[in-house]
N, C-alpha and C positions, 0 to 999 in steps of 0.2 A: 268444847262442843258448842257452847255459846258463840261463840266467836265464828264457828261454821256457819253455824245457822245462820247469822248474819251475813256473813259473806254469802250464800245460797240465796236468800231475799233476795239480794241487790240485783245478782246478777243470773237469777232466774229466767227471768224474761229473754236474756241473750240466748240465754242457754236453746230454752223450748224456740225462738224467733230462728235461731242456727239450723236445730232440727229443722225444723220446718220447711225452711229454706231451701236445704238441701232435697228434701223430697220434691220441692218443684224444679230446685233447679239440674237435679242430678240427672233423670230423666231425659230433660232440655239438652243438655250438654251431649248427652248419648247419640241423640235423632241428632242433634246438628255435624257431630263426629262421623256418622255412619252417612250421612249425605254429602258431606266433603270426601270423606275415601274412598266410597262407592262409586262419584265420580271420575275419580283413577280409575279403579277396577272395580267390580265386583265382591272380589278375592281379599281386598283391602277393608271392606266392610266394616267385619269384626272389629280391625287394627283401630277403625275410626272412633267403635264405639270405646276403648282405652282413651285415644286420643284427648276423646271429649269430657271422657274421666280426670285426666292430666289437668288438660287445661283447667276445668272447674276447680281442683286442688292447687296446682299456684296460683293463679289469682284469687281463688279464696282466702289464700294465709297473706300471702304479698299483699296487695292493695287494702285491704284495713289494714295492714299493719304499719304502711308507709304513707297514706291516704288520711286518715283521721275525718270520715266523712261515715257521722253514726248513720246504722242501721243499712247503708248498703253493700248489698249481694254483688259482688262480680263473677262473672261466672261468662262462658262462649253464647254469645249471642247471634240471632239471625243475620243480622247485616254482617259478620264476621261469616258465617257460613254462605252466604246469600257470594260475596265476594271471591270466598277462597273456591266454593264449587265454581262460578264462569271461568276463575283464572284455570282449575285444573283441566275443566272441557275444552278452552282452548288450547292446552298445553297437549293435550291428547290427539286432538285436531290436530297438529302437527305432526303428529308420529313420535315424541319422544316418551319414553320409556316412564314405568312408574319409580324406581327409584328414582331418578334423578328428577321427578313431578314431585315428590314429597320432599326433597332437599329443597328443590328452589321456593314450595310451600314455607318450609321453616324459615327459609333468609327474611322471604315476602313478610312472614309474621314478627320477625326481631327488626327489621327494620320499621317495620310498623309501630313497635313499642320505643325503642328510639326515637322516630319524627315527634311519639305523643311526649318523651320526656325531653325533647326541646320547645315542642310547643310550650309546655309548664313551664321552663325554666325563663323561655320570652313574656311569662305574661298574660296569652293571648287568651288563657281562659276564663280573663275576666269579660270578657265580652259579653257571656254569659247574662248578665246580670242584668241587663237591658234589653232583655225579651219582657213583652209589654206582658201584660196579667192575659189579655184576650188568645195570645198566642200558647201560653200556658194551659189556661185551661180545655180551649180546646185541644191542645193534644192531652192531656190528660181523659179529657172523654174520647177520644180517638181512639188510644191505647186501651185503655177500658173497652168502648165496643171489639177492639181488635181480639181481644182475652175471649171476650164472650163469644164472639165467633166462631175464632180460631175450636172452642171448645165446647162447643157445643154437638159437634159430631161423635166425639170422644166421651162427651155425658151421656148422649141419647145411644151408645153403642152403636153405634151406626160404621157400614166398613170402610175400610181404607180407602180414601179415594173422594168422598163423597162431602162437599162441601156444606155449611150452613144453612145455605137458602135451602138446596133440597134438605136437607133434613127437616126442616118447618115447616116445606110445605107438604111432604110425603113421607105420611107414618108408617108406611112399608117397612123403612130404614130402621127405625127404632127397634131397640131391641129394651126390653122389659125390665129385663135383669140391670142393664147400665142406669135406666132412668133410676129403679128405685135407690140403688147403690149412689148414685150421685144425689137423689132428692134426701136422701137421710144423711148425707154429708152436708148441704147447703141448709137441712133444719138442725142440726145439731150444730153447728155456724153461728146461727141466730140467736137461736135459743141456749145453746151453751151457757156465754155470758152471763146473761141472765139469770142463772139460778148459780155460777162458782164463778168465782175471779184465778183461781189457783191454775188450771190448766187452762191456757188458750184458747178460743174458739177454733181455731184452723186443726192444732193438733185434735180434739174436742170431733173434728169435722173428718177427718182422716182417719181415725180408730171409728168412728161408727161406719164409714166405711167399709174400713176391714172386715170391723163384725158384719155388718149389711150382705158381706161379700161369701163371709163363712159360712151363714145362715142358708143362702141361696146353695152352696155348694153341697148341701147335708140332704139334698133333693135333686141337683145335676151334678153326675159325675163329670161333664165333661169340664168343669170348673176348677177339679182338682188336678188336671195338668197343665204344665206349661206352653208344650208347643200346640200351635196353633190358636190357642187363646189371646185373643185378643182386647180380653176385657181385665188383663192385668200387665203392668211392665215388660216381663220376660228376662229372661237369663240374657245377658251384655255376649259369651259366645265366643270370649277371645282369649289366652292366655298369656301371662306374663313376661315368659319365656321369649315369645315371637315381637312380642311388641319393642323387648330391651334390645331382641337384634336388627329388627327395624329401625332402630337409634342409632346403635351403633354406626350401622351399615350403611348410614345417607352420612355420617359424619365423615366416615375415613374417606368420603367422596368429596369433601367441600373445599378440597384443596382442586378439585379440578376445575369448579367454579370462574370461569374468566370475568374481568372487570366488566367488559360491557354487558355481561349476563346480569350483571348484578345490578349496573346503573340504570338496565331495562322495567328491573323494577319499582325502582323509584315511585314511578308514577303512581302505579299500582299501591304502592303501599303508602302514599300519601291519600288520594281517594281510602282508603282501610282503614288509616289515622282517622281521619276527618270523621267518616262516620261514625266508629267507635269514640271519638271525645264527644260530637256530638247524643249519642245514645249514653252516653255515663251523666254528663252534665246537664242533661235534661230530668234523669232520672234525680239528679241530686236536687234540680229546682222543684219537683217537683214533689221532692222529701221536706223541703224548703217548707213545701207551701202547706204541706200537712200535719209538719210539726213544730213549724213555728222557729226554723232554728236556721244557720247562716254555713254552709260550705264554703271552703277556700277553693276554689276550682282550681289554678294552679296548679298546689299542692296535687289534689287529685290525681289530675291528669296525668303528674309525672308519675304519682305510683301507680297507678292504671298502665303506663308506659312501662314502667319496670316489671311488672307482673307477666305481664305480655310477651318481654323479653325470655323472662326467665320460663313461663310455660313454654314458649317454641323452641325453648334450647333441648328443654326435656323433650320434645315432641309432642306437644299438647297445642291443642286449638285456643288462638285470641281472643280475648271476648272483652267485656264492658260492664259495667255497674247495670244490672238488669231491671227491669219495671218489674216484672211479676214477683221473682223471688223476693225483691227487697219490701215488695207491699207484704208480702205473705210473711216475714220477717218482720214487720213493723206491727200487722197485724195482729200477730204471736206474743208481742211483749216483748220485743227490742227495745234497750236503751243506747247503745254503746256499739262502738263497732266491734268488740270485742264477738256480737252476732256473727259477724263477718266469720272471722277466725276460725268460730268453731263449725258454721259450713262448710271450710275448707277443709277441718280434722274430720268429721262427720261424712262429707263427702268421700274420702280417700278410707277412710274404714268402710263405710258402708258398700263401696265398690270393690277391696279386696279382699272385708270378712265377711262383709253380711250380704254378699252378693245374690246370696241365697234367698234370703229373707226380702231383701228389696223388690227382688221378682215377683213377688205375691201381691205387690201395693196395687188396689185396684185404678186401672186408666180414669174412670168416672169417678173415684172420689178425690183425685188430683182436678181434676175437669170441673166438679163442682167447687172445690176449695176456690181458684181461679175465676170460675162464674162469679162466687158472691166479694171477691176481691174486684173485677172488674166493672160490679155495677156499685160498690162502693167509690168505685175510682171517678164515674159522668159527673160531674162540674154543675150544678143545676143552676148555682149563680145565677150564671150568665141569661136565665127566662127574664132578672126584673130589667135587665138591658128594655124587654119590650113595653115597659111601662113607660116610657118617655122618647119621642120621636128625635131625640138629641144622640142616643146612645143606640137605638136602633143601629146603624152602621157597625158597631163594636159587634152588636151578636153578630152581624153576617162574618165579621173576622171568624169568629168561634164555629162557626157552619161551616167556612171553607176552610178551617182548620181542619177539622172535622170529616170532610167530603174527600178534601188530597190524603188524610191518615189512609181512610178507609181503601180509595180505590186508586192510590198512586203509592204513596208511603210515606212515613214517619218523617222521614228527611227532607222529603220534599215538601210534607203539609208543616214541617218549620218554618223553612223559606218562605210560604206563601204567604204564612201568617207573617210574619216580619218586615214583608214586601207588603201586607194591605195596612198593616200598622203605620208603617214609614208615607203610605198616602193620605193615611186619614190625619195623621200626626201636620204633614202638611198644608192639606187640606186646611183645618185647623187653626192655623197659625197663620194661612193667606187668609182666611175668612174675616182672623182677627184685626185689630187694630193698634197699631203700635205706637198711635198718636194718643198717651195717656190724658193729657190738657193741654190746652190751648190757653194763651192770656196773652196780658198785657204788661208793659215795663208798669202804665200807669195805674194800674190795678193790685201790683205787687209790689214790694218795698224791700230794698236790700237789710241787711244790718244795721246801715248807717242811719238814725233817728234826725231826719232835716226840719229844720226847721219851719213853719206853718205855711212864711212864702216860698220857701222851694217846694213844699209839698205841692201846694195851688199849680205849683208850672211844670210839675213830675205828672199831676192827674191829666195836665190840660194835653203836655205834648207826649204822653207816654204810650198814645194809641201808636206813634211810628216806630215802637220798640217794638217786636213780638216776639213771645217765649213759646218755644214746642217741651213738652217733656215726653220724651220717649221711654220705649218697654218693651221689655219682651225681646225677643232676635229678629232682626236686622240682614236679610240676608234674601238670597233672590225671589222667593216666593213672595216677601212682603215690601221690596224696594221699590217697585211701579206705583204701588197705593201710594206707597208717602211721597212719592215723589210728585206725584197730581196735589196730596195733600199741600205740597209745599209750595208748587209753584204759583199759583195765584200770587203770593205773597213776594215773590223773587221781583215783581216789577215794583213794587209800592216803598215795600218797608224800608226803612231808615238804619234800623238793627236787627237782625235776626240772631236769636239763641237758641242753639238747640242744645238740649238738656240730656246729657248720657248715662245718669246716673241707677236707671231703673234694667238698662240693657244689658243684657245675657250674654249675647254676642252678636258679632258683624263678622262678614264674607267678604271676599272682594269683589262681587256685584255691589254692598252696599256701599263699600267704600267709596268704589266710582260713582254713585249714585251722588255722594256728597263734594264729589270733587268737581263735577256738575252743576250742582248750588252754588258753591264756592266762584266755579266761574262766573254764572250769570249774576250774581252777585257783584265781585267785581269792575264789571261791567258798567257799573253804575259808582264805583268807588265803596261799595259798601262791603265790612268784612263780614264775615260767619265767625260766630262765638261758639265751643265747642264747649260745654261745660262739666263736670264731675266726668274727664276722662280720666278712667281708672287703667292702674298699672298692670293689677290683676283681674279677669274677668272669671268667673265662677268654673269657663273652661279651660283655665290657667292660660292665654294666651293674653300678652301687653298690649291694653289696645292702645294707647297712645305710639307707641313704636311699631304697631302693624299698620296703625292709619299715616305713619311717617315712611312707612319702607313703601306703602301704597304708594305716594306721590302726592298727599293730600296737601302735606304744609311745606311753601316756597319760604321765599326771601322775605317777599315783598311783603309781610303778616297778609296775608289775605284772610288765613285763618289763625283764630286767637284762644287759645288754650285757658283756660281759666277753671281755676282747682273746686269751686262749687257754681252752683246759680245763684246764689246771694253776692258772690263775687264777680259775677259778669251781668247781673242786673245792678252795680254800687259801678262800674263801669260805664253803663252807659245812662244813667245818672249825671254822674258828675258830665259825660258829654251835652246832654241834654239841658244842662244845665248851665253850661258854658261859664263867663267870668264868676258868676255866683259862686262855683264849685273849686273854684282854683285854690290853689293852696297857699294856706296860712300859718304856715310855721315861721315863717318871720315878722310875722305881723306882732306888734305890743297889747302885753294884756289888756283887755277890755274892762270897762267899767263898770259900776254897777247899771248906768243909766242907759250902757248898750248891750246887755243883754237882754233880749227878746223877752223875757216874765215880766221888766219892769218897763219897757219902752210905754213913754208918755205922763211916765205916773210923775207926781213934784219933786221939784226937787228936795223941798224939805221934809216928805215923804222917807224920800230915797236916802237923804242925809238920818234921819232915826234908823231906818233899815239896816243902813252899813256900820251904823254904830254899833250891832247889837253880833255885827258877823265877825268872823276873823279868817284868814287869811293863810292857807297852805300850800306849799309845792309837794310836788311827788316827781319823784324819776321813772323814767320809762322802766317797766316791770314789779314797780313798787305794788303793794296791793292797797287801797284805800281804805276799803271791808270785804270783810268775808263773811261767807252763807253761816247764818246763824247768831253775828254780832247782834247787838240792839239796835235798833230804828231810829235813833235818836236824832241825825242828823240830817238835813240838805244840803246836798252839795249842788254850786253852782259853777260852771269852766270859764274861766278867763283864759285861757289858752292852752293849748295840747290838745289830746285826745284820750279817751276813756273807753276802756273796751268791757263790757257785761260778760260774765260767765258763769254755765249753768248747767243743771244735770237734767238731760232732757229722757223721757221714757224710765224713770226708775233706776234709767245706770249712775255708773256712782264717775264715768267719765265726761267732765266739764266739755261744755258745745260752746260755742262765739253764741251770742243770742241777741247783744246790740250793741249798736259803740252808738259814743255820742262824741258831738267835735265841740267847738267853740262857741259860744253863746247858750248853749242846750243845759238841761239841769238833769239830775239822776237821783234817785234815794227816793223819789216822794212819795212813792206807796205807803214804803213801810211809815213813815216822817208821817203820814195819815193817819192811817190804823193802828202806830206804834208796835208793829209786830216785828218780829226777828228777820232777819237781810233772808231773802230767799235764793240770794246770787252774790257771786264773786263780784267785785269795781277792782280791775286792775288798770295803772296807767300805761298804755298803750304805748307814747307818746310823752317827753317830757312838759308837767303841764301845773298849770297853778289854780289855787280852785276858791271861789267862796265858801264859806259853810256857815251854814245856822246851827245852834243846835236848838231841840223839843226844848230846853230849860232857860234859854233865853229868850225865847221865840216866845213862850208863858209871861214872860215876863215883861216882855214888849206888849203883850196882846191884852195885859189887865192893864197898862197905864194908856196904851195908843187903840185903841178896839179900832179906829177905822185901818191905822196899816195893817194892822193882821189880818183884818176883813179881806182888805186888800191881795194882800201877799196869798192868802187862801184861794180867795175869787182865782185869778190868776192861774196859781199853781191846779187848781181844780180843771179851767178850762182846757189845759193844755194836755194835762192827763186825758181828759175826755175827748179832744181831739185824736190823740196816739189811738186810744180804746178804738173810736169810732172807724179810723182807718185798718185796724189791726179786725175788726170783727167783720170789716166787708171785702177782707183778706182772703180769712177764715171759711166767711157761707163762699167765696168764688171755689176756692179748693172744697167744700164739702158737696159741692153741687155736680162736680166731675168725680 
């Protein structure tokens, strides 16, 4: 018993959200069934209100069951009715017969669910997912007004025929009895909640209804009949018997069916597809945005596809994952699409036991149920859009979402909105600027740590180097700008680098744009450095092999690839730098008296110094120290090279963060403040090194106080040099 009751909690809310469901949507299914076969005939009417019966029960049980997309309703929707009624008007329009108008109906509707479970299986319903928020919400308050409209004739008992606006503005229409029947469904809505959690507001909203409805009838008898009342469902009016021979009877016909009858409708039933994935997957985003929770569209679709299939096989009307039922289901206390499922049991009993009982549901407190679901559904967001003259344009997305729902349709105020998104989105992005910083070779410094006078001739001539860092996408909206940006510099500069590393993506308008640079470059002998081109770009396309299938990179290096911008500013460096920069790996170790901390000092200075050092090789990959050893040492290079490595932003994976080459010293920090190595010293390069260590260096410094003065002075300045270059690095980049 225990065990029940829990299992009842859980799945309470499916339960009553099913019910509930099925009251809005069963009704729905009926009208869209009896306007599709009425179409046909007259005489077919009845057959339609089955039809719509059918339908509503397979895709009830099918699509939750092979869908997995909680809490929505499938069920025969308008654009499925809106479709199959023009195809049957013009099939009639022709002069062909109604049997064979509801056979090629059936084909039209299975292949319809076939195209939707290819669509799923390619994929294409993840498209989905890139409808912007603005396009969303306004259909969302679209749909919402649509609800409220749609039902407001049907709240205020107003008769057939007779749309919204007249109703508001002419109380002639109103009939007394629908308003209060519907005004004590939409307070007992509200106020439900509020005083019990246990039964739903919507069911809560529909039993007082009822009663609303019984109370009124204990004083007009005309309320205790069915026909001609039009302030309750009514008897569906068709039987069993006629609808299975309906089925039959278009099937033993499908054999006469010719190919090009069938391939005629292709078309048709790709327009049918399309709107129906579209009407499922808008409702699922927009279950998305209400409960916080993620659909597989795909998946969907394909069982929305198969559902589809399988109600046309039976004879039942196509339909789609519904806005209204599935609010009014989520509303109720859906968790699960298990809600799904039992709208579909519920629906199929309630149409061939309780068929009875269903007739009695008053129209107005369906109408009201509906009213306070659709003005739960208007988006209000989108007002603080007008507190800022930047997002302004976003609300008019939401307006003419909005304006196409109401007085074009649903499908078309998608498109629009998706079409004013994709201008603003653009807009946007041309407005932007994709020139991150600007600078100079001799403002910024590679890796490589030069020494004092190469640095003087890097500052002096580093204005003819210029660095761009670019961002953002690359592509025809934004390639004119940069290309103005860039040309001024195409006559002057010495080296130009542009930086790829911050970029999204390139088009091939930008390619050409660069293949343009390249030449006028050239032109003068000078290459283009293309730097951080990455293999992968975030929209999975190789941009270095798109910028090669472009035509960008020749023979002749015009353009030169280099894997960061510390490596194509260490490039042109060493150019700028010319014999200074050449390489030294044949050169014989250096002495103490040529390396740059001691140049000028005495010799017998120099002779106590080296007496107190000794003397180490390392092979190329050896590590010197590691992050964490003790400080204890200076190291000085007598030849090789020395590469620093270090964990930058908290990651625990090692960056390049300086090398240093031949005459240059490393370790002093720590060698200072005696603190533990903050960074990797591995030999780059096979290399031989001086080294002090803090305990000889001590020992020097109590008997020699002016060399340790010395060696201190020194090793201080050069530190403070690095610092001072490295901090007016620092404010250039903090200033962009």
């Amino acid at each position: 018993m225990r065990e029940f009751s829990g299992t009842w909690m859980r799945y309470s809310g499916d339960f009553w959200g099913g019910l509930a469901a099925m009251l809005v949507a069963l009704p729905a299914a009926v009208a869209f069934g009896v306007t599709v076969y009425a179409a046909i005939s007259p005489q077919y009417a009845a057959f339609g209100a089955l039809a719509g019966i059918f339908g509503a029960t397979a895709l009830g049980l099918i699509a939750p069951t092979f869908g997995g997309t909680d809490r929505l309703i499938s069920a025969p929707c308008a654009p499925a009715a809106a479709v199959l009624s023009a195809f049957a008007i013009q099939l009639v329009s022709q002069g062909l017969q109604p049997l064979p108008i509801v056979l090629l109906m059936t084909v039209l509707g299975i292949l319809t669910g076939l195209i939707q479970i290819l669509i799923g299986f390619l994929g294409i319903g993840r498209l989905i997912k890139y409808i912007p928020y603005p396009v969303v919400s306004g259909y969302l308050s679209g749909v919402g007004l649509i609800i409220i409209g749609s039902q407001l004739p049907k709240f205020a008992g107003a008769p057939t025929g007779v749309n919204w606006l007249e109703v508001l503005v002419s109380p002639l229409h109103w009939d007394w009895r629908g308003l209060l029947i519907g005004g004590m469904t939409v307070f007992a809505m509200l106020v439900g909640p509020k005083l019990t959690k246990t039964i739903p507001g919507t069911i809560m909203g529909i039993f007082a209804g009822i009663l609303t409805y019984a109370g009124i009838a204990i004083t007009d008898a005309s309320l205790l009949q069915l026909d001609g009342n039009s302030l309750v469902v009514g008897a569906f009016g068709a039987t069993g018997v006629g609808y299975i021979d309906l089925i039959t009877d278009r099937w033993y016909q499908i054999g006469e069916l010719k190919l090009a009858q069938v391939a005629a409708l292709v078309g048709s039933a790709i327009t049918l597809a399309a709107l129906l994935s579209i009407d499922t997957l808008k409702t699922c985003v927009v279950l998305d945005q209400m409960t916080r929770t993620r659909h597989d569209p795909n998946r969907e679709l394909a069982a929305q596809g198969l559902a589809n299939v399988v109600a046309c096989t039976i004879g039942g009307l196509p339909g789609a994952g519904t806005m209204g039922a599935s609010l009014v289901n989520l509303s109720s206390g859906a968790k699960t699409r298990i809600s799904g499922i039992v709208e579909g049991v519920m629906t199929l009993i309630a149409a061939l036991l309780l068929s009875a009982y269903v007739a009695w549901i008053p129209v107005p407190a369906l109408s009201g149920v509906l009213i306070v679901i659709g003005l739960r559904m208007i988006d209000t967001d989108p007002l603080r859009f007008l507190e800022s003259r930047s997002t302004v344009l976003d609300f008019t997305v939401v307006l003419a979402v909005i304006g196409v729902a109401l007085f074009v349709g649903l499908i078309a105020a998608s498109a629009v909105g998706v079409i004013l998104s994709i201008i603003l989105f653009l807009r946007e992005q041309v407005g932007g600027n994709v020139v991150r910083r600007k600078s100079f070779v001799g403002q910024r410094s590679s890796t490589w740590y030069r020494p004092e006078t190469e640095t003087l001739i890097l500052e002096q001539k580093g204005n003819t180097a210029v660095i761009f860092e670019l961002q953002g996408s690359l592509f025809f909206g934004t390639t004119h700008q940069l290309f103005l940006t860039l040309e001024p510099e195409l006559a002057t500069t010495d080296y130009l680098i542009l930086d790829l590393q911050r970029v999204q993506s390139v088009d091939v308008t930008a390619a050409h744009m660069l293949k343009l640079v390249r030449n006028a470059l050239s032109e003068r002998g000078v290459p283009l450095l293309l730097s951080n081109v990455r293999e992968s770009l975030p929209n999975g396309r190789n941009l270095r092999e798109f910028l090669e299938l472009a035509g960008l990179v020749s023979d002749d290096k015009k353009v030169i690839f280099m894997p960061s911008l510390e490596a194509a500013i260490e490039w042109v460096e060493d150019r700028l730098l010319g014999d200074m920069g050449a390489d030294d790996t044949d050169l014989p170790p250096l002495e103490l008296h040529e390396i740059g901390l001691f140049m000028g000092s005495k010799a017998d200075t120099l002779s106590d110094l080296e007496a107190c050092m000794e003397t180490r090789s390392y092979k190329a990959g050896e590590v010197i120290f590691a992050r964490g050893d003790p400080g204890t040492a200076l190291y000085l290079i007598r030849s090789g090279e020395v590469r620093i490595m270090g964990c930058v932003g908290g990651s625990s994976r090692l960056c390049h963060i300086a090398t240093f080459g031949r005459g240059e010293f490393f370790g002093g920090l720590a060698f200072l403040d005696q603190r533990p190595r903050g960074n990797d010293a591995i030999a780059s390069r096979d290399c031989e090194l001086y080294l002090v260590t803090l305990e000889k260096f001590n020992v020097l410094a109590g008997e020699h106080k002016r060399i340790a003065f010395v060696l201190v002075s020194k090793l201080a300045r050069t530190l403070a040099i690095r610092l001072r270059h490295t901090e007016n690095e620092l404010t250039l980049l903090q200033e962009h």
